[in-house]
N, C-alpha and C positions, 0 to 999 in steps of 0.2 A: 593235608599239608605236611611238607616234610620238614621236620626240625632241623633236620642235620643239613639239609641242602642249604635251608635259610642261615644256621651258625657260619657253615665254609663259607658261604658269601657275604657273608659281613664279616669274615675275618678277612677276605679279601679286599673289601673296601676297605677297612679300618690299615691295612698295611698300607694300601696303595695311599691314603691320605696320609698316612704318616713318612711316607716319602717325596710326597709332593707330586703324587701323580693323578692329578686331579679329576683329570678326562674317566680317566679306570676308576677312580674312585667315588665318582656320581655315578659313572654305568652301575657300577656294584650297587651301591646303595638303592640307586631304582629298582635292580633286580627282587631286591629283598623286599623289598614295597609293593615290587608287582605279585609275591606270593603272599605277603601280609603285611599289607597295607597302614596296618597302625601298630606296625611294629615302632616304637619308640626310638631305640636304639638307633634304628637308621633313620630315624626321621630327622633324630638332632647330628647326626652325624652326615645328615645330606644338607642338612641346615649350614652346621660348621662349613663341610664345604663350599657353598655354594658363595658366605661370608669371607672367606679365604679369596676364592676365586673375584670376589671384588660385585658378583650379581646378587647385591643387598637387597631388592624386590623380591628374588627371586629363593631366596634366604626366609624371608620372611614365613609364610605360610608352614615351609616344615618345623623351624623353629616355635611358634605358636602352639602345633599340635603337639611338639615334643615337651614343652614345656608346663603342658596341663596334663598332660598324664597323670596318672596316680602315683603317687609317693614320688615325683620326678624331682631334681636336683637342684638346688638354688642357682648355683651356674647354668641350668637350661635356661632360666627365666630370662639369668645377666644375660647371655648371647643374645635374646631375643631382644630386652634391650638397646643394647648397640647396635642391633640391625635396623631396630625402626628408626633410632639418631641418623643413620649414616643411610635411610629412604627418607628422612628431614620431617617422618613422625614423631615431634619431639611432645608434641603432649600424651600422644600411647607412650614412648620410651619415658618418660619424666615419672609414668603411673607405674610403670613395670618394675623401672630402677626401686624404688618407695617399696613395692609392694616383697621384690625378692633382698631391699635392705631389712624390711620387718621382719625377716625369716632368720638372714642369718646379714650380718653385716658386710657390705660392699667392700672390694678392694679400692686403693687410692685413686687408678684411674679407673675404674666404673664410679669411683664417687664423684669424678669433679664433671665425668662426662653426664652423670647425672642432673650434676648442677645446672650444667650448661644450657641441657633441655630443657626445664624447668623454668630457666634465664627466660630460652628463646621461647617457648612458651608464652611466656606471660608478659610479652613486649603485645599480644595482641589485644591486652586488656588493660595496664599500664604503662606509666612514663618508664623511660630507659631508666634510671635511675632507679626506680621500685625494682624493675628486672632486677639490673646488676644487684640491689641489694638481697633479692632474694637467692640471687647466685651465692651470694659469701651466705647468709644462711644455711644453703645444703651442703656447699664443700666443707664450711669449718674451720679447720686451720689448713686444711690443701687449697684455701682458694688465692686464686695466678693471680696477678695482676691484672687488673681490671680495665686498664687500655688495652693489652693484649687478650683479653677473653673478648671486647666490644670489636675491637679488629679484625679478629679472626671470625665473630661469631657473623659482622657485616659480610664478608665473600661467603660465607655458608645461606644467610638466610636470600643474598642476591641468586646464588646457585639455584637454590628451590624456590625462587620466584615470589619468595615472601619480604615484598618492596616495602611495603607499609612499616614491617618492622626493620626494616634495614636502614629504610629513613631515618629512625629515632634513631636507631644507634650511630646511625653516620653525623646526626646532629648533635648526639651528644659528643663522640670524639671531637668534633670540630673547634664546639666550644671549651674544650680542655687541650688542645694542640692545632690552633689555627695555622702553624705553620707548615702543617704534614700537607706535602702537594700530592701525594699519593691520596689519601682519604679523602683529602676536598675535591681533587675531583672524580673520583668516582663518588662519591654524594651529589656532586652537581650536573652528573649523568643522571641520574636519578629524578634532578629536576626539570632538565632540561636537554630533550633527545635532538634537539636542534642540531646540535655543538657538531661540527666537518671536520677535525682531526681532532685525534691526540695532543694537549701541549707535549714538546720536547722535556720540558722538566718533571713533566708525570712520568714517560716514559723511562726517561734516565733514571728518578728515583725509585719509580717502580721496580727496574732491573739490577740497579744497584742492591737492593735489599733482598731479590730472588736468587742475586746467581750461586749461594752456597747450597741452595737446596732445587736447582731448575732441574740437572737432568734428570734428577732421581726422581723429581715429583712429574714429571713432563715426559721423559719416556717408561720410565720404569712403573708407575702409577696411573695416567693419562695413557697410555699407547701411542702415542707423538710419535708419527713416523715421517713427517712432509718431507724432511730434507733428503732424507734417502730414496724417498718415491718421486720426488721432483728430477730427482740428477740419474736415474730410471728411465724416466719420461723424457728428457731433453738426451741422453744416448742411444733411445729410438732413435732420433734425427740424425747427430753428429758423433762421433765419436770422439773427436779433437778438436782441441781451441787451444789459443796461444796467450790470452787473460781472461780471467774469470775473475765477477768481484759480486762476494758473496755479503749484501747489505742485508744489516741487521745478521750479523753473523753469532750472536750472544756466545756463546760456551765452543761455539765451532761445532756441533752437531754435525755440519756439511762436510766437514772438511775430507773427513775418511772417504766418503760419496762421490767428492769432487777430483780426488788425484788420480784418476783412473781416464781422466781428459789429458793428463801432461801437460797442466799452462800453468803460467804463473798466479797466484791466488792474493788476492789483496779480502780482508776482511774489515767491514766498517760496522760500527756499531756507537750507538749512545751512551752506553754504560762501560765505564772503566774498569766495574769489576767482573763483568763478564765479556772483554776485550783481556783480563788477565786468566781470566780460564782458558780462553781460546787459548792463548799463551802457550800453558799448562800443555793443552790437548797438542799443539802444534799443526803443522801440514801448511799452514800460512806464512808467504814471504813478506806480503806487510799487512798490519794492521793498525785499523787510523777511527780515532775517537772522534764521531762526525757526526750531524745530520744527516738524512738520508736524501731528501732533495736538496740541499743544499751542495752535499758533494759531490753530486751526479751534475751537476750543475755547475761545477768547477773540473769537468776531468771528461771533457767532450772527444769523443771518438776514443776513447782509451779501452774499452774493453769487447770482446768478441761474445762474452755472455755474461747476465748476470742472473742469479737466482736471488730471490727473495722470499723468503720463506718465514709464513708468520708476520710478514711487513708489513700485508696492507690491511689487515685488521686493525692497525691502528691510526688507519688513511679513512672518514669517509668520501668526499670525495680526492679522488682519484686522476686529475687532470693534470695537475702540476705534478705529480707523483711520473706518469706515466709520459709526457713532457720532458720533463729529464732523464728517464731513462734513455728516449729515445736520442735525445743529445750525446747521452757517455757512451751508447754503442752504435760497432760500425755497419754500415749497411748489408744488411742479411746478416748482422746477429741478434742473437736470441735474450729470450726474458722470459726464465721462469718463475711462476709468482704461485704464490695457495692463496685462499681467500677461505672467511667462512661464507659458506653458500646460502644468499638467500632468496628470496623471492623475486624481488625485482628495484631497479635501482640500490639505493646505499642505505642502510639504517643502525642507527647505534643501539645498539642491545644493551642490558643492565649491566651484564658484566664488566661493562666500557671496552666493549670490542665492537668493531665493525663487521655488517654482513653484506655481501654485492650479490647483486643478481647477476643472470647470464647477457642480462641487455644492458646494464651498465657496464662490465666491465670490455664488450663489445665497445659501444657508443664511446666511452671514455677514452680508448686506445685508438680507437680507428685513426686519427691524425699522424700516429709515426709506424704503427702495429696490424698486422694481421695475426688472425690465431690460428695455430698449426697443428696444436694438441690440447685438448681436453680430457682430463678424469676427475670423476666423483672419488670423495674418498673417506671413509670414518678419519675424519681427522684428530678427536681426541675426545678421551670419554670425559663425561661433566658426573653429575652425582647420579643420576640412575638414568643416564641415557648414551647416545653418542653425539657429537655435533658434526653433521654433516659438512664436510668441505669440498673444493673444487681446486683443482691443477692446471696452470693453463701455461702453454708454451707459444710466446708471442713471436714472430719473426720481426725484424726492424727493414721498415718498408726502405 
């Protein structure tokens, strides 16, 4: 074994992560691993990055062996912590936190993230209330507010598929703010997979409350690319169009995507505060606070395309949706839409988003629509996966 080859290249990883170059800096670290294997140093340094890099599964493993080594670091244990929270192990992460707080005492946030797990933990064995009180138990005086730790903690435990405890918690905010139409009905998704659209005032409030934090969590976090890949895919076909009306347009995502057509761009959206981001961002001659069928269904023959992007996830069926579109555009124009891609027909998922197959969204359009392009596409990462989407480019018969 050579000492000095395995040092040069762990000072090579350790630079290249400490520049953010992360590609080089897992090569490296494997390097070092492939000449000695439990070498530490890279174990938790391929750990680190892999945590950095957002692949928490895939984190996991090296951080474990990094963290049991001999005489190894109280902060190896913490990282290994936070990676099993953030793979939604939160009863290994709640034992880990405990175990590297006996050592040496937690920082603020490893403490309250500790809490947290420990919370979500123990909703499979107790009432929400037990939870949350054992939540302010481990934080101490950092513990948040306790409608805000039950809110947050409900889209985490719906992400990991852990329904049964997101019920209580969704029952228990219900009964402390029955008026949150956001929380009630994703709770009542939860009861009831029946439900064929989004209400309007879920969606509006929902959006109202995300647009300070959307791009950054949705492209910069999620990898959220549809609007650019959809307006990609429809100049395959065309190059110019003379209006475009980009519904459900939230923050204007589109808009930089779409001025490369030269038409006039009308953006429609539910939420007033992310029709004032759009604002912000610009590229739009009008923008109008609307229903989505509703306005399409007051504005017949008035556009050459429209892209909707993100919209019909919140459509299960899809009839009257695609009915209007074909009213608001002219004959031989287009409609491009993303969906999340599912098996067949329309089904609501926990998250309270909609998924269509490839024969409904056929079957559903056929009345005014032919499809001219299709693509598969990682539409956006969820907590340790991707969720497959679809791109479809409709012609208007």
């Amino acid at each position: 074994m050579d000492t000095q080859a395995i040092e040069d290249m762990l000072a090579v990883a350790v630079a290249a992560g400490a520049e953010g170059r992360l590609d080089e800096a897992e090569t490296a670290f494997r390097a070092v691993l492939v000449m000695k294997p439990d070498h530490d140093e890279a174990l938790f340094g391929l750990g680190l990055n892999l945590l950095i890099a957002r692949r928490f599964q895939e984190a996991v493993e090296p951080l474990t062996w990094a963290a049991h080594a001999p005489n190894a670091e109280p902060v190896r244990r913490q990282c290994l912590a936070h990676a099993l929270f953030l793979t939604g192990d939160f009863s290994r992460a709640a034992d880990t936190f405990a175990a590297t707080h006996g050592v040496e005492p937690l920082p603020e946030g490893a403490r309250v993230t500790w809490a947290r797990a420990a919370a979500y933990n123990a909703l499979d064995r107790v009432p929400a209330q037990a939870a949350l009180d054992l939540y302010v138990q481990v934080a101490g005086p950092l513990a948040e507010n306790l409608e805000t730790v039950a809110r947050e903690g409900f889209g985490i435990l719906v992400a990991f598929q852990r329904l049964d405890a997101a019920r209580a918690l969704g029952a228990w905010l219900e009964t402390r703010n029955p008026g949150d139409v956001v929380k009630t009905h994703e709770l009542r998704v939860l009861l009831d997979p029946t439900i064929d659209r989004s209400p309007p005032t879920y969606v509006e409030a929902l959006f109202d409350e995300f647009a300070e934090r959307f791009d950054r969590q949705l492209v910069e976090m999620l990898d959220y690319r549809a609007p650019a890949l959809l307006a990609d895919l429809v100049a395959d076909r065309r190059t110019r169009f003379e209006r475009i009306l980009d519904l459900g347009c939230g923050t204007g995502l589109a808009a930089p995507s779409l001025e490369r057509f030269g038409a006039e761009l009308t953006g429609v959206d539910l939420s007033s505060a992310m029709l004032a981001k759009a604002a912000e961002r610009g590229g739009y001659d009008h923008l109008v606070r609307a229903e989505a069928v509703e306005f399409l269904a007051g504005h017949p023959g008035n556009f050459d395309l429209i892209i909707a992007a993100d919209v019909l996830i919140y459509f299960g069926d899809l009839t009257a949706l695609f009915a209007a579109a074909a009213e608001a555009l002219v004959p031989g124009g287009l409609l491009a839409v993303s969906t999340e891609l599912g098996e067949t027909g329309w089904k609501l998922t926990p998250t309270a988003r909609y998924a269509h197959g490839d024969d409904y969204i056929q079957a559903s359009s056929a009345a005014g629509f032919k499809i001219v392009e299709r693509q598969e596409i990682a539409l956006r990462r969820e907590t340790t996966s991707v969720t497959t989407g679809c791109l479809y480019v409709l012609e208007r018969l």
